[in-house]
C-alpha positions in Angstrom: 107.4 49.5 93.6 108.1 49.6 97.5 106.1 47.2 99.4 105.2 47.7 102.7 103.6 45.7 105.8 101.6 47.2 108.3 101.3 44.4 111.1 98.1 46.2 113.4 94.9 45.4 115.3 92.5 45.6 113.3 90.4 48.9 113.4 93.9 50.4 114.0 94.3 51.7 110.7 95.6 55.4 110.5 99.3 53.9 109.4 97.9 51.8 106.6 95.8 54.6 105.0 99.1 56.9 105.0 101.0 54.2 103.7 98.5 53.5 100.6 97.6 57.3 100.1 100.8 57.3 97.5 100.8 55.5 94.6 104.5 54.7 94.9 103.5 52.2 98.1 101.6 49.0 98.2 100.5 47.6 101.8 99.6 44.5 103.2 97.4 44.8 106.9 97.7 41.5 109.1 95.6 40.9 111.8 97.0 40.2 115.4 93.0 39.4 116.6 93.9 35.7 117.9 94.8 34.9 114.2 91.7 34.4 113.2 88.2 35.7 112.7 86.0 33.3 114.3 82.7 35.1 112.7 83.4 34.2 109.2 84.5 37.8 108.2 86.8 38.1 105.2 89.8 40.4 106.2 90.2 42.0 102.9 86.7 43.1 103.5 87.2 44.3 107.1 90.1 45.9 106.9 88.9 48.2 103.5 86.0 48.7 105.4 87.8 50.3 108.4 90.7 51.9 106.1 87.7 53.6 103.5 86.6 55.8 106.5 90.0 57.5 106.9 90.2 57.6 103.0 86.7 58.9 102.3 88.1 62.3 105.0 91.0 62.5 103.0 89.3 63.3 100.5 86.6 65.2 101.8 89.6 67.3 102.9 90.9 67.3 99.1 93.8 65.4 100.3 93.3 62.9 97.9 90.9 62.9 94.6 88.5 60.3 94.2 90.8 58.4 91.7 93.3 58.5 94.0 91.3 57.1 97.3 90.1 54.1 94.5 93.8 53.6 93.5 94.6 53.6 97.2 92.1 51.1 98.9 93.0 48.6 96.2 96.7 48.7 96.9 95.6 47.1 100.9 95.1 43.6 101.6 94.2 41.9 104.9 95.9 38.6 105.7 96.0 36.3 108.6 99.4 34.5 108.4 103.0 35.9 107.6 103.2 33.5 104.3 103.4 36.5 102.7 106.0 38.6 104.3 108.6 37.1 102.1 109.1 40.1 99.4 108.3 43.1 101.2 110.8 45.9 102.2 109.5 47.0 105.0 107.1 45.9 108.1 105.8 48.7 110.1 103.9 46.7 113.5 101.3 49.0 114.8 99.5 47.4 117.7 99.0 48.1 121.1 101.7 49.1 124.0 102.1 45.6 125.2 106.1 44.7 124.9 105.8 41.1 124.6 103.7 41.3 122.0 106.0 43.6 120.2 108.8 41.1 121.1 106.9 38.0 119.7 106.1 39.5 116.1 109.5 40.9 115.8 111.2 37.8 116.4 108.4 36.0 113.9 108.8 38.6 110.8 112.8 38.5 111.4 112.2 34.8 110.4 110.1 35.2 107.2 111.0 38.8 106.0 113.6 39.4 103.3 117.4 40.3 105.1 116.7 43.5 104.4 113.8 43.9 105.0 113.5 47.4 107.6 111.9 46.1 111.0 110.1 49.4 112.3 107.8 49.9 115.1 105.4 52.8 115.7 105.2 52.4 119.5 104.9 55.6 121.2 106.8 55.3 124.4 108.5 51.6 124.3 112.6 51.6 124.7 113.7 50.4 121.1 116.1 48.4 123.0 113.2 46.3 125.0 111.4 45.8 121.2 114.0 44.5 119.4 115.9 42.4 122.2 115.0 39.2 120.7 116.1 39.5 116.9 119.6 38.8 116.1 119.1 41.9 113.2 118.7 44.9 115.4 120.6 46.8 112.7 117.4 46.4 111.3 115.2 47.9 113.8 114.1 51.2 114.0 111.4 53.4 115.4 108.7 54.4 113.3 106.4 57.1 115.2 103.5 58.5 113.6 101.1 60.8 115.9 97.7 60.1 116.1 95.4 60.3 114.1 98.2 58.7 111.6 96.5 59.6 108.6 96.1 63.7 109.4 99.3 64.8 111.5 102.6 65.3 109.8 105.1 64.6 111.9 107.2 60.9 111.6 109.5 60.4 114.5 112.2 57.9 112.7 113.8 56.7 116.3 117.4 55.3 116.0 119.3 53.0 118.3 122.6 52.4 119.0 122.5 49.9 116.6 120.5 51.3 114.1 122.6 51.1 110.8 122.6 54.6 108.7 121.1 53.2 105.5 118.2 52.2 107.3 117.5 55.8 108.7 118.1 56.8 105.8 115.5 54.6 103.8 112.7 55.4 106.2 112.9 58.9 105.6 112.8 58.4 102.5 109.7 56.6 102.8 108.7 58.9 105.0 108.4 61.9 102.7 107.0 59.5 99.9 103.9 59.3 102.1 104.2 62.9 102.8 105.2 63.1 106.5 108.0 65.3 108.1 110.5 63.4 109.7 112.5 64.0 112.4 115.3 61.6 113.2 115.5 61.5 117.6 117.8 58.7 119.8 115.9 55.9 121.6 114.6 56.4 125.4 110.8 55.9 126.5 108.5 58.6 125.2 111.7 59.5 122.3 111.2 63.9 121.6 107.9 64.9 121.9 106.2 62.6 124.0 108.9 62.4 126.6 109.0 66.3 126.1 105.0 66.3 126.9 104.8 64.0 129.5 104.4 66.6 132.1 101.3 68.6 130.0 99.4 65.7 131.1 100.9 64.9 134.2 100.6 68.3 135.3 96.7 68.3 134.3 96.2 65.3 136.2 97.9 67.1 139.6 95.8 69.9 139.1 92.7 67.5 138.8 93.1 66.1 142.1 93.5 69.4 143.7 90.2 70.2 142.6 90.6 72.0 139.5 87.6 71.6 137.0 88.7 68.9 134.4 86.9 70.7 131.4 88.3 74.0 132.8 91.2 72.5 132.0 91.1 71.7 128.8 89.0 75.3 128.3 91.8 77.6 128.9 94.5 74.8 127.0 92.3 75.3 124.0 92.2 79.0 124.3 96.1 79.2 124.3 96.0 77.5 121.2 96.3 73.8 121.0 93.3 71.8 119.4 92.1 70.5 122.6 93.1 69.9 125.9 95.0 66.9 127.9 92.2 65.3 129.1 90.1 65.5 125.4 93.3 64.4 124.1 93.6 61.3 126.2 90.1 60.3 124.4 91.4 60.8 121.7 94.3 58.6 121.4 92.4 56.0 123.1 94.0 54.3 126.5 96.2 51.7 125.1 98.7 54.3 125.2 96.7 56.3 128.1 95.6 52.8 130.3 91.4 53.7 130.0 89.3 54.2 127.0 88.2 57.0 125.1 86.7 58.3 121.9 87.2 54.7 119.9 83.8 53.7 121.7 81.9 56.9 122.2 82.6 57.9 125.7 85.6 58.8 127.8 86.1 62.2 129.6 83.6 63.4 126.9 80.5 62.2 124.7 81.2 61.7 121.1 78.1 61.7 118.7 78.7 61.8 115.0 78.1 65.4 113.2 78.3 67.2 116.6 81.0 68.4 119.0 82.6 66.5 122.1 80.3 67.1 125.0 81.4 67.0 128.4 80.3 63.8 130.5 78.9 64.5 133.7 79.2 60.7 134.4 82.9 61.3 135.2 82.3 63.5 138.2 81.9 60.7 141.0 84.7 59.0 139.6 86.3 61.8 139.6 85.7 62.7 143.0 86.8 58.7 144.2 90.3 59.4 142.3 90.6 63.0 144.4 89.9 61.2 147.9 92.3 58.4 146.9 95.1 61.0 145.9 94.5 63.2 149.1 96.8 66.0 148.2 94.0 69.0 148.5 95.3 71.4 150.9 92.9 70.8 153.9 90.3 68.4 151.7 89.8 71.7 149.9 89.9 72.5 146.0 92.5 75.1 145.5 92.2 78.5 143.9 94.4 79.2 140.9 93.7 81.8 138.7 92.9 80.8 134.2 97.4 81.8 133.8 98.6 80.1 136.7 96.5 76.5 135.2 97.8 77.4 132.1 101.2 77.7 133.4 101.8 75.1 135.8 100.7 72.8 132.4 103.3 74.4 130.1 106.2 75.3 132.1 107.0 72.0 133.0 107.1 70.9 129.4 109.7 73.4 128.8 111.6 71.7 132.1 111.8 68.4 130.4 112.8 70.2 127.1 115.9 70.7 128.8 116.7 67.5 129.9 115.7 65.8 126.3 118.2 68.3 124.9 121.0 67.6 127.7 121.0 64.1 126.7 121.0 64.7 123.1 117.7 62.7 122.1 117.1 65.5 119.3 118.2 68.9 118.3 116.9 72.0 119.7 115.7 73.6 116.0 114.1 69.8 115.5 112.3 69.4 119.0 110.3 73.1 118.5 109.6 72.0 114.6 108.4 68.4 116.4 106.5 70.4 119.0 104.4 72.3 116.4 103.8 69.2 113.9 103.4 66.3 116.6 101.1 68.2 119.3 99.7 71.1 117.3 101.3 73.9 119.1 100.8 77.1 118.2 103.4 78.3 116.1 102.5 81.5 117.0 103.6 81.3 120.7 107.0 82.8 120.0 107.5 82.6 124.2 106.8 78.4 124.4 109.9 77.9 121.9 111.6 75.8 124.1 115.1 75.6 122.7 115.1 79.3 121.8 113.9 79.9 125.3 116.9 78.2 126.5 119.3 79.4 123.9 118.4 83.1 125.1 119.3 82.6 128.9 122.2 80.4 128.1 123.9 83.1 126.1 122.8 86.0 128.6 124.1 84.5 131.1 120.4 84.5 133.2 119.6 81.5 135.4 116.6 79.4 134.8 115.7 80.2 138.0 115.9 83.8 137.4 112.1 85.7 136.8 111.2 86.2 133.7 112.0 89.6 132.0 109.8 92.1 130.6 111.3 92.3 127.5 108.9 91.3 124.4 111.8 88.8 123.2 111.5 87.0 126.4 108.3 87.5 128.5 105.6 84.8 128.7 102.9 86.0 127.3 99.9 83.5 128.2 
């Protein structure tokens, strides 16, 4: 039976839930909160608390049966110390963006962990490089990306180095559809495929912010294209360790999250919004701009499909795996036959059209927003 460590913070438990959601996989959850809990808590108690939420929607979904969320949450146990690190196959450490923290517990678990033992992380953005500059195993090391919430999307990015040996690549996607992801294998750089890809969705939202497009406008006409929510909602979402703020993990962020109901827009952003437009000063005369519901919707996308092309130059992932990634790590609409962004590509490459070129008015080609 594959044993399997998921070093987090606690209440940061969407990769342990996936991990124990298969009978095949046991999981130990270690807590990086000071080493200690100074209130008395018991950790096996706290950490199936916090896990039994994401199981209970599993199966509320009837992604798992009752039997099997039972069979799950005993297979978890919360410990404080790496004592017993010593038999397991594989340590996947899920806290936040901070890369001395990542260096610290990688160079700690390379010390009790078995030789070969896989030594993943599930940053989102960190060069693999940077995380695993201080073990002397970096054959070992290797990117484990699962998009958030962990527990609900399907994508895995398995992130390879240079030094990244095959087997272990290998093993993690093995492990990887054990627990019923889809992984994509992608080379190391910050933001790997589909983050680095998307980087300009929420850049580009942020731009159009501070020239005095409505926030929730935004996010609107996103939605309406066809991905679950838009840049700004997302950004609550996955909480501001990753976007530097804080979001729906405490209730309040862009929008007001009240259990049973939907997000509702906070008008308590708007001064702070307005403080963050006279600090960026780029309205045209101190004046919102006028953009019509495509042009928003374009200036967000088209640069996506920008960076596409320079993840595929370099060769960070194939152009059939980055649309595949695109529709299982952000929820694209498949049905956007236009957004493709290799096939896109592919089409003017082989035509001989430059990029620059306007768009055609052919239905295999045209952007239909």
């Amino acid at each position: 039976m594959t044993e399997i460590i998921v070093k987090m913070e606690v209440g940061s438990n969407g990769v342990a839930v996936i991990t124990i959601s298969n009978a095949l996989v046991n999981a130990l959850t270690l807590s990086s909160k000071n080493g200690r809990f100074s209130g008395g808590f018991d950790i096996n108690v706290f950490q199936k608390v916090h896990a039994s939420a994401n199981v209970r929607g599993l199966v509320a979904r009837k992604k798992l049966s009752q039997a099997q969320a039972e069979k799950a949450l005993s297979m978890t146990k919360g410990v404080l110390d790496y004592s017993e690190f010593r038999d397991v196959d594989m340590v996947i450490e899920a806290v936040i963006e901070n890369l001395p923290l990542k260096q610290k517990i990688f160079s700690e678990i390379e010390k009790v962990c078995p030789p070969h033992c896989i030594l993943a992380t599930n940053t989102s953005t960190i060069d693999l490089n940077l995380v695993g500059e201080k073990t002397k195993s970096q054959d070992r090391v290797v990117g484990a990306h699962f998009f958030s919430p962990a527990h609900v999307m399907p994508l895995l990015e398995i992130v390879r180095t240079e030094k990244t040996s095959a087997q272990v690549i290998l093993d993690l996607m093995t492990v990887g559809k054990i627990i019923k992801k889809a992984p994509v294998v992608v080379g190391n750089c910050t933001g790997f495929a589909v983050n680095r890809t998307f980087f300009p969705y929420t850049q580009g939202a942020h731009i159009l912010l501070h020239l005095g497009v409505d926030l929730f406008r935004i996010d609107r006409l996103i939605s309406s294209f066809g991905l679950p929510m838009g840049p700004f909602q997302l950004q609550d979402l996955a909480g501001y360790g990753v976007a530097v703020a804080v979001g729906k993990h405490n209730g309040k962020g862009y929008y007001l999250y009240e259990k049973g109901s939907k997000p509702k827009p906070d008008s308590q952003v708007y001064p702070i919004i307005e403080e963050a437009k006279r600090l960026a000063n780029i309205m045209p005369g101190g004046k919102p701009i006028n953009v019509t519901d495509q042009e928003i919707v374009e200036m967000i996308l088209f640069p996506v499909v920008n960076e596409a092309c320079r993840v595929l130059e370099e060769g960070v992932v194939r152009a059939s795996d980055l649309d595949v990634a695109s529709v299982l790590g952000m929820s694209f609409p498949s049905y956007r036959d236009f957004y493709k962004p290799s096939r896109f590509l592919e089409e003017r490459a082989k035509n001989g059209v430059p990029l620059s070129a306007p768009l055609s008015t052919s239905t295999s080609s045209r952007a239909r927003l």
